[in-house]
C-alpha positions in Angstrom: 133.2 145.0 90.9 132.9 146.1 94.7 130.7 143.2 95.5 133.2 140.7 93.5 136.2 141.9 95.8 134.4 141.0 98.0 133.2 138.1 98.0 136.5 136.7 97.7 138.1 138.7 100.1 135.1 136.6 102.1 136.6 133.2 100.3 140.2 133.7 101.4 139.2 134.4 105.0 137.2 131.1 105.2 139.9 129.4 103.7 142.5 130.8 106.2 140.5 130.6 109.2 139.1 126.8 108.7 135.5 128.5 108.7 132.4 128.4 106.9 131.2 131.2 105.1 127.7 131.9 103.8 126.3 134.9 101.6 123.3 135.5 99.9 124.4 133.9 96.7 126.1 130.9 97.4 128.4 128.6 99.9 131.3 128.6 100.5 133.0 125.7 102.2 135.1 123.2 103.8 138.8 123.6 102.6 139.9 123.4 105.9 142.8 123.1 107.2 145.0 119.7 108.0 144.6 120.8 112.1 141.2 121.4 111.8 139.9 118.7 109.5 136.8 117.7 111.4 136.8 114.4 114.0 135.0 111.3 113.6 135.0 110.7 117.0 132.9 113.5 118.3 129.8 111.7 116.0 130.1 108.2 118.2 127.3 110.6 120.7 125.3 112.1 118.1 122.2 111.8 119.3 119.2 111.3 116.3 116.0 110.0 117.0 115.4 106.3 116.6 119.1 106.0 115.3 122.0 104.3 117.1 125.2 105.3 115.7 127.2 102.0 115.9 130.5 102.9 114.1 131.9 106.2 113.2 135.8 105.7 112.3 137.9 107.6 110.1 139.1 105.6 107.2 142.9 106.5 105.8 143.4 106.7 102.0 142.9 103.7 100.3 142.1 101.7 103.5 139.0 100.7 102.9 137.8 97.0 101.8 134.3 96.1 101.5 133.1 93.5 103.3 131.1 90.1 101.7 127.7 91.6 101.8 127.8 93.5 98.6 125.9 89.9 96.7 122.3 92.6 96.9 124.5 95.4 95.2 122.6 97.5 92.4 124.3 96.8 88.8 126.1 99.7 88.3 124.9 102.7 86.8 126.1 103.9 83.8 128.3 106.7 84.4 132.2 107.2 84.3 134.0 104.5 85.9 133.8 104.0 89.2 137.9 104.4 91.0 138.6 101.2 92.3 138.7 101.0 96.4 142.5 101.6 96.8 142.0 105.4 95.5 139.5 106.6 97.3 140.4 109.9 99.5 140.6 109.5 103.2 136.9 109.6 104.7 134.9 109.3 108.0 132.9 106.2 108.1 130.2 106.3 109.8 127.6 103.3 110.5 124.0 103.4 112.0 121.0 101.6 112.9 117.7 103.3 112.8 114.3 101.6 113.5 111.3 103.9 112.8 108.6 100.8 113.6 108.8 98.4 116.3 109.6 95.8 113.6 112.1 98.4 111.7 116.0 97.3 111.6 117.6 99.6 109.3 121.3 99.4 108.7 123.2 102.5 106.9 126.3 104.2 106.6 127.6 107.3 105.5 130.8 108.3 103.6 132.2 112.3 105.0 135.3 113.2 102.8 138.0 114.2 105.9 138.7 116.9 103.5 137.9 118.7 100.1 134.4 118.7 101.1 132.3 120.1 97.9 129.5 121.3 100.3 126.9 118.3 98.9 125.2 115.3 99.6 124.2 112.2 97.6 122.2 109.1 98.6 122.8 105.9 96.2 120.3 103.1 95.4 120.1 99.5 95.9 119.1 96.2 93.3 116.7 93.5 93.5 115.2 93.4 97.3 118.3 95.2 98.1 119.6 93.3 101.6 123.0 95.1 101.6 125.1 98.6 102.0 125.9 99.3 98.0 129.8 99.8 98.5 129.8 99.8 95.2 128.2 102.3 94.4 129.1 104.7 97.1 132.6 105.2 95.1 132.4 106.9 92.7 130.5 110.1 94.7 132.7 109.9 97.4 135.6 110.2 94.9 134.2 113.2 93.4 134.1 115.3 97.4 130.4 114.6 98.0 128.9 112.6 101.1 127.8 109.5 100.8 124.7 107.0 101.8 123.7 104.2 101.6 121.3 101.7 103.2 120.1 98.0 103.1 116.3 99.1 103.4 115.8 97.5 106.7 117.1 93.6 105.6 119.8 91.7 104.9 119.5 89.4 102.2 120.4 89.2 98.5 118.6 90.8 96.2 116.4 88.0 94.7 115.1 86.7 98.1 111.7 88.2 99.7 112.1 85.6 102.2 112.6 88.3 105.1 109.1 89.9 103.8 106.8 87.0 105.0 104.9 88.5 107.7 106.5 91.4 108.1 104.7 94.5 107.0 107.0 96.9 108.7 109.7 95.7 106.7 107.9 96.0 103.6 107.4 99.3 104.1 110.9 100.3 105.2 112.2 98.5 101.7 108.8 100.2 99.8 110.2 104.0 100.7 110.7 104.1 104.4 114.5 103.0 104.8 115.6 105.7 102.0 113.8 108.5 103.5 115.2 108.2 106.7 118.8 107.5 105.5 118.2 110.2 103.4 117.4 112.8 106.9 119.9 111.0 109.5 122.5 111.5 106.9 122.0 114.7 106.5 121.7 114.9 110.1 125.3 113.4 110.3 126.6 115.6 107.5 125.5 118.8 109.2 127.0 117.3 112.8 130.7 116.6 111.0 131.1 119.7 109.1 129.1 122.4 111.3 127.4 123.0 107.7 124.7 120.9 106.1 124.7 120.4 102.4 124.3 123.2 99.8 122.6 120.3 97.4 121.6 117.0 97.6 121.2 114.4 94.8 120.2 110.9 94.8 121.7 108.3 92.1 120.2 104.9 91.4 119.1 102.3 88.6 116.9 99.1 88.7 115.3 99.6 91.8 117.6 102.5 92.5 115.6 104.3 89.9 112.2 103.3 91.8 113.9 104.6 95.3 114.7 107.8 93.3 111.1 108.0 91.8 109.7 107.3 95.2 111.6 110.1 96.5 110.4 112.3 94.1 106.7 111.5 94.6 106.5 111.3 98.1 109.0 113.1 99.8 109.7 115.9 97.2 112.3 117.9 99.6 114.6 114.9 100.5 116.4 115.8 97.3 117.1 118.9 94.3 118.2 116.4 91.7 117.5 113.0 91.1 118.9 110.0 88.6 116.3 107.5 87.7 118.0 104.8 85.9 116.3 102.4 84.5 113.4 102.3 87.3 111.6 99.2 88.6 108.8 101.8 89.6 105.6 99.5 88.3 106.7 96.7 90.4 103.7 94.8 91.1 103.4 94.8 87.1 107.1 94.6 86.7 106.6 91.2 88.7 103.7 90.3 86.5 105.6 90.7 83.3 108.2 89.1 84.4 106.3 85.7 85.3 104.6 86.3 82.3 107.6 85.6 80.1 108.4 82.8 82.4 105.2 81.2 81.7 105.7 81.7 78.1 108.9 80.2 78.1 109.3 77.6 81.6 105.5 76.1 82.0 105.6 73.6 79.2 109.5 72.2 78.1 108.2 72.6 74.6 108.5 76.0 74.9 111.9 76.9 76.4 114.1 78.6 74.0 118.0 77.6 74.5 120.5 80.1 74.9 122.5 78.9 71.9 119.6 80.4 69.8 119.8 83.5 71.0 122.4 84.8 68.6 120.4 83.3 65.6 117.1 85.4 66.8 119.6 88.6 67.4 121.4 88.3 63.8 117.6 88.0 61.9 116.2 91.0 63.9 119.2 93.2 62.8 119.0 91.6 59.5 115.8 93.0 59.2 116.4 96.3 61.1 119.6 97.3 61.5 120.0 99.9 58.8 116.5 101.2 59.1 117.7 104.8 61.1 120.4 105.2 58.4 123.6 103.5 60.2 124.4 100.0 60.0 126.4 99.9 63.3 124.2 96.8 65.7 122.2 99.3 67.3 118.6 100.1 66.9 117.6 103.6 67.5 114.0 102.6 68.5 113.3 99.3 68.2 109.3 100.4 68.2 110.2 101.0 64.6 111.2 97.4 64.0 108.3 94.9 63.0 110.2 91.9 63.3 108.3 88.6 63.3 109.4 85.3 64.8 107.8 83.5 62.5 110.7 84.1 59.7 113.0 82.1 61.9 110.0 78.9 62.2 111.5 75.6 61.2 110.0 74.3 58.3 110.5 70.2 59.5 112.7 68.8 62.5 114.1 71.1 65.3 117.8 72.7 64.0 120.2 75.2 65.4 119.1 77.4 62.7 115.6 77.8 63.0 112.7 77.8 66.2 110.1 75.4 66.6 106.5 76.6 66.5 106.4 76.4 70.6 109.3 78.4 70.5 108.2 81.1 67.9 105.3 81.0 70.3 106.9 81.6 73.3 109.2 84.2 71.3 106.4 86.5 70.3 104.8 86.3 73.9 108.5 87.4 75.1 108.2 90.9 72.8 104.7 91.4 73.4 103.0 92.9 76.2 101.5 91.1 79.3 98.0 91.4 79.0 95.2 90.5 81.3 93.0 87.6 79.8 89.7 89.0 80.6 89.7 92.4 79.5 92.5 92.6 77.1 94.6 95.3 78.9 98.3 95.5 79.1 99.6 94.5 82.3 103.1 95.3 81.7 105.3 95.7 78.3 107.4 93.5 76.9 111.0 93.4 75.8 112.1 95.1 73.1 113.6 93.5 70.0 117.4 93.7 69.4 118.3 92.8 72.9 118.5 89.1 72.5 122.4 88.7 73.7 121.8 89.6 77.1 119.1 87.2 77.6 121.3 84.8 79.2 118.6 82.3 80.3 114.8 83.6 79.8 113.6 85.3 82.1 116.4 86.5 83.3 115.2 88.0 87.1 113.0 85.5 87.1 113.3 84.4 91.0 112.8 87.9 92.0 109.2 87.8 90.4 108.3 84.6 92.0 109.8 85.0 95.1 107.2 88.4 95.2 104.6 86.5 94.8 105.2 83.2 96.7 106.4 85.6 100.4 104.5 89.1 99.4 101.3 88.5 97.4 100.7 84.6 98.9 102.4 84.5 101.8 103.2 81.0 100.7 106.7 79.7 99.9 105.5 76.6 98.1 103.2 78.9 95.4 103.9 77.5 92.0 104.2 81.0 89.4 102.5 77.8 86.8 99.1 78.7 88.4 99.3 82.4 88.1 96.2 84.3 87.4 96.9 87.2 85.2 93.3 88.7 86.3 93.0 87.7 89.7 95.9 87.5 91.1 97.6 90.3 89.4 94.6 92.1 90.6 95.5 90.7 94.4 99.4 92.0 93.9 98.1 95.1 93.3 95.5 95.2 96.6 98.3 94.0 98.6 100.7 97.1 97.8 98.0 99.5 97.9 97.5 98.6 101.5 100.4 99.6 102.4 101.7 101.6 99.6 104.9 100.2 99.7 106.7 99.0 96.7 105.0 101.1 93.3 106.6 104.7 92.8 104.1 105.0 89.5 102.2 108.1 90.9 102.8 110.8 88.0 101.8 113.8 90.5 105.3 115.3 90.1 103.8 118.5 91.0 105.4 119.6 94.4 108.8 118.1 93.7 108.9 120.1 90.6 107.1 123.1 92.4 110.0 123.2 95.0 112.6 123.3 91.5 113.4 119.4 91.6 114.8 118.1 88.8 114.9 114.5 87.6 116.9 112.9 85.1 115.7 109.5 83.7 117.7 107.0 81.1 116.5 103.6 79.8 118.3 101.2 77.9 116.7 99.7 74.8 117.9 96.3 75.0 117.0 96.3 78.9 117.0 92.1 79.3 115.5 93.0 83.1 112.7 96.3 83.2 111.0 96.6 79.9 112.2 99.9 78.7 109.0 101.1 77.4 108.2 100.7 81.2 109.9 104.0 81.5 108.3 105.8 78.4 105.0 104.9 79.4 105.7 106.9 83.0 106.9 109.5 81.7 104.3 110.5 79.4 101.8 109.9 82.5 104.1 112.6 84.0 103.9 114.5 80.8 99.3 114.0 80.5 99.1 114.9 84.9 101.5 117.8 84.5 99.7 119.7 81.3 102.0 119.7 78.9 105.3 118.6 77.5 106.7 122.5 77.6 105.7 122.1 81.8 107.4 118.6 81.7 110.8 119.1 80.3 111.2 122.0 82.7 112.1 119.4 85.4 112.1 116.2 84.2 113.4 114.8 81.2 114.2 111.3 79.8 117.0 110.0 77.8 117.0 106.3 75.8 120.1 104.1 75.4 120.0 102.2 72.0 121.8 99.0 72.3 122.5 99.3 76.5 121.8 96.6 78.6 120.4 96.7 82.5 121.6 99.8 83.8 124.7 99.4 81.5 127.0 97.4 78.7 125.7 95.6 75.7 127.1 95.0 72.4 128.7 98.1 70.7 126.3 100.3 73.4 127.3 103.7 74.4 126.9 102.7 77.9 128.8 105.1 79.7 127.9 108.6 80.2 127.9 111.4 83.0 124.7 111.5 84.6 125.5 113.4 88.1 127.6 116.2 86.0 125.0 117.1 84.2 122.7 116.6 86.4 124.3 119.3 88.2 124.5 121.5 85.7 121.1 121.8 85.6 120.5 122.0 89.5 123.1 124.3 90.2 123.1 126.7 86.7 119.9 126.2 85.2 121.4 124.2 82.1 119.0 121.3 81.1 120.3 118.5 79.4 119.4 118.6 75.8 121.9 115.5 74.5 124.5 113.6 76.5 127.7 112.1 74.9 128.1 108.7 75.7 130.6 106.3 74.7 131.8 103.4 74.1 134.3 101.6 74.7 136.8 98.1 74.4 139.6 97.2 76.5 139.8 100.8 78.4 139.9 102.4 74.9 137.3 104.8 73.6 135.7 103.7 70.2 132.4 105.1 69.4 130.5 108.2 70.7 127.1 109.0 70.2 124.3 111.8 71.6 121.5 110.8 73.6 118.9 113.2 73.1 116.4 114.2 75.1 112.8 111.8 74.7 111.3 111.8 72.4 114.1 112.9 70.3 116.6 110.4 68.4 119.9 110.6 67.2 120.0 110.7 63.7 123.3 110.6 61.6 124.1 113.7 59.7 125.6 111.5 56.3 129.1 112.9 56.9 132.2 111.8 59.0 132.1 109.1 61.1 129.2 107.0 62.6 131.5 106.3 65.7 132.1 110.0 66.5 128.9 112.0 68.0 129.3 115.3 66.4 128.3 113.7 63.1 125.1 112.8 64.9 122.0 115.3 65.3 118.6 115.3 67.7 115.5 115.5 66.2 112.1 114.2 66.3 111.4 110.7 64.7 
């Protein structure tokens, strides 16, 4: 009781006095006072190696509007609703330009709450090749007291252009892992420099390649962070770009074989015909579409070409679309393919399909007239593979987890099932290489655990999908109290209005409907093993 009184005897006194206290058991920090809110200015001569601060400006309350270079933006995460720019709090701004290499022109910035503090930090990921600042992103963190970054890993471009790549290997290895680990230590730099105090926790938050930077981070600079979100990760991305021109090969090289997008809903309807019901809801989601055997040939026309049915070429380019990339010599799976049930957000086959052949034509060939009709998925997937390994750049599939999880790390993945962009198997398949280099799935789930979205999209939305769920808080949870995430509520929901609920439960546990109440509410819903 003593020790109690004291320690908030010790809270009221940093409160009072603008200062920061620390004890033995936690930090204290930053309510200061209006007089004593801390000064952008003072950062304009921060001196950091290889950094040049180029803007540090304190921004008032809902003053801030991004500029046009958001096109490279990350889609966003799924979590709670970002607040629109007009409501975020009053912040310091701050703007810099590091260059680690000679070549090396990294652009970041970081976001200091003026006040209300929470005492943490978090870095946010980019999209694509990245080539911008992700305002977006940098929102909803900032909204919620933490500092901010964010960076354009050492380009500016959008996100389906490796253009800037083409003889550049510095740059490819500042957009590989370079860019965020250095943001990652000059903005902690900065944070310690504004508030006198560096942060109690840092957490990093990113999906599509966001989820690779946050892999990366975990694999090769273990420290940078405690807690990472890995959404949907492009972490296999020589593969990623291999499976990608894969299904454009299927699909593009001969017009025989393109599937229109008006057909898309036909091929959706039959696989849910077929599937749908299978986990014991009918509701337009499939718990684990591994579990559904559909095959394209139901939908084959039996005479002319109709809006109803697929023409052989196209039942032949649709079963290449589901099933895996495989290398023609030996058989083996080069990357997997997309699940069934996600056929709505196709939009036009393959959907990222320039940022596959744009690796290959400025990254693998150095040649912007490559034509992805000639790839050779042997050789030249082969060659992709040599090229990043040279400078072990752009794949974050190492599953040595070991000192990020000896340090007490702790990484939280999701996945979407109907993924049209990153296979979502992609992300199964690394962590059960996590689970095989760690020991066992007891050692795994300790720090790392994985969560599956049936019916969610690229990093978020889809049809009737419980796309939006909190992420950071219970990442936090876990980080700061030791309480792991064992199901997440997500919801759903239609015009602002939440209409469905459901758990995700930790992999490789499912949701499964109890038989009473309502399929749209999540207590009715249990996790359990398949």
């Amino acid at each position: 009781m003593r020790r109690a009184v004291i320690l908030t005897a010790l809270v009221v006194l940093a409160a009072g006095s603008g200062s920061v206290v620390q004890t033995s058991d936690r930090w204290f920090g930053t309510m200061l006072p209006p007089a004593q809110e801390p000064s952008c200015a003072k950062l304009t001569s921060l001196a950091l190696p290889a950094t040049s601060i180029t803007m540090a400006q304190a921004v008032a309350a809902g003053g801030f509007t991004p500029p046009n270079s958001t096109a490279a933006a990350a889609p966003p995460p799924a979590q709670p609703l970002a607040p629109p720019f007009s409501t975020l709090p009053a912040f310091c701004r701050v703007a810099a330009t590091l260059k680690p290499s000679a070549d090396s022109d990294i652009e970041i910035e970081v976001w200091l709450p003026i006040s209300g503090w929470n005492g943490k930090f978090m870095g946010v990921g980019n999209g694509g090749f990245s080539g911008s600042i992700n305002y977006g992103q940098m929102r909803l963190p900032l909204s919620r007291g933490y500092a901010v970054a964010s960076t354009d890993t050492g380009h500016q471009s959008t996100g389906a252009d490796a253009s800037w790549a083409l003889g550049h290997p510095e740059k490819q290895i500042d957009f590989g892992y370079r860019a965020v680990h250095e943001m990652t230590v000059r903005a902690k730099a900065i944070v310690d420099a504004f508030y006198s105090a560096g942060p109690r926790y840092s957490y990093w938050n990113g999906c599509s390649s966001g989820g690779k930077q946050g892999l990366k981070e975990a694999q090769r600079f273990p420290d940078d962070y405690d807690g990472i979100i890995a959404g949907a990760p492009a972490n296999f991305w020589t593969h990623l770009m291999a499976g990608i021109l894969w299904i454009g090969n299927a699909v593009r090289k001969d017009p025989a074989s393109a599937i229109p997008p008006n057909k898309y809903g036909l091929i959706h309807d039959a696989v849910l015909a077929q599937c749908d019901a299978a986990d014991g809801v009918k509701d337009g989601l499939l718990t684990d579409p591994r579990a559904c055997r559909f095959d394209p040939h139901v939908l084959e026309c039996r005479g002319a070409d109709q809006p109803t049915c697929l023409t052989t070429a196209q039942v032949q380019a649709l079963t290449k679309v589901y099933a895996p990339a495989k290398n023609p010599r030996t058989g083996e799976m080069i990357y997997p393919g997309l699940a069934v049930g996600g056929e709505l957000g196709w939009a036009n086959l393959p959907q990222p399909f320039s940022i596959g052949e744009t690796h290959f034509k400025y990254i693998v060939f150095g040649d912007a007239g490559w034509d992805f009709r000639t790839l050779d998925f042997d050789r030249d997937v082969a060659k992709a593979d040599a090229v990043d390994a040279s400078l072990g750049q752009f794949n974050a599939n190492d599953p040595d987890l070991s000192a990020f999880k000896r340090r007490g790390g702790k990484l939280l993945q999701y996945h979407g099932w109907n993924d049209q962009q990153i296979s979502p198997e992609n992300s199964i398949n690394y962590y059960q290489s996590v689970t095989v280099r760690i020991g066992s799935a007891p050692d795994t789930i300790d720090f790392y655990r994985l969560f599956m979205v049936p019916g969610m999209r690229h990093c978020q939305g889809g049809e009737g999908a419980p796309d939006q769920f909190d992420t950071i808080s219970a990442l936090e949870q876990w980080v700061e109290h030791g309480e792991a995430p064992t199901r997440i509520v997500a919801s759903h929901t239609t015009n602002g209005v939440v209409d469905r609920t459901r758990p995700l439960c930790r992999y490789p546990q499912i949701a499964r409907y109890t038989g009473v109440g309502s399929t749209d509410d999540a207590v009715n819903f249990a996790c359990g093993l398949p």
